[in-house]
C-alpha positions as a printed Julia matrix, in Angstrom:
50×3 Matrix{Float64}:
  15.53  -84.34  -28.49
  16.02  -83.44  -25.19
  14.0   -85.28  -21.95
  11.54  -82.22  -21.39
  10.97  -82.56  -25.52
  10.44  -86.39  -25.5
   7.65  -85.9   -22.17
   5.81  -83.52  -23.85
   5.18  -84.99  -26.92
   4.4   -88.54  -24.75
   1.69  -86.24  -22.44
   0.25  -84.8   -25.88
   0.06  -87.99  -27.83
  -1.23  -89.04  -24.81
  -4.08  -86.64  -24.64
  -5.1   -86.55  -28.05
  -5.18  -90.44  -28.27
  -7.33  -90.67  -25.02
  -9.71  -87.67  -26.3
 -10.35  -88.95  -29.37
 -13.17  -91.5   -28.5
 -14.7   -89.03  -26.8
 -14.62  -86.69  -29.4
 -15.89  -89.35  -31.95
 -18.94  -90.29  -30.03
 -19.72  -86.47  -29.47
 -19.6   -85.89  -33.28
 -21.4   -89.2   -34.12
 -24.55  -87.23  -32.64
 -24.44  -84.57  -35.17
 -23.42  -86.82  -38.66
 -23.95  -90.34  -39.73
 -20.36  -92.34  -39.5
 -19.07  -92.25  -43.21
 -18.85  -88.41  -43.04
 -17.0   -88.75  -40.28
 -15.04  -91.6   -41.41
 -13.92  -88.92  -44.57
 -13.34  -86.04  -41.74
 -10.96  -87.52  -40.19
  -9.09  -89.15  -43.15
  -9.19  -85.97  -44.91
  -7.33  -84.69  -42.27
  -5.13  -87.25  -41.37
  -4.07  -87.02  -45.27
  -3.47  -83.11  -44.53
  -1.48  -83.61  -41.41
   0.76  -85.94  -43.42
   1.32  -84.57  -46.5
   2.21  -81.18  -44.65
């Protein structure tokens, strides 16, 4: 991986871990926890399994 590669994906990890309590108390408004709880796992099981 090249230097540009490896600072990108830093500055994206980077974002998406910073964003994500945001995110969660945004959708915590609009559904009770343990549907979110099952979003997210859902997808996490996606992401890996693809």
């Amino acid at each position: 991986m090249t230097r540009i590669g490896i600072i990108l994906t830093g500055t994206v990890f980077s974002l998406l871990w910073a964003s994500a309590f945001v995110v969660g108390k945004i959708a915590l408004l609009y559904t009770d926890p343990m549907s979110l709880l099952c979003a997210r796992f859902l997808v996490a099981g996606v992401l890996i399994i693809a």
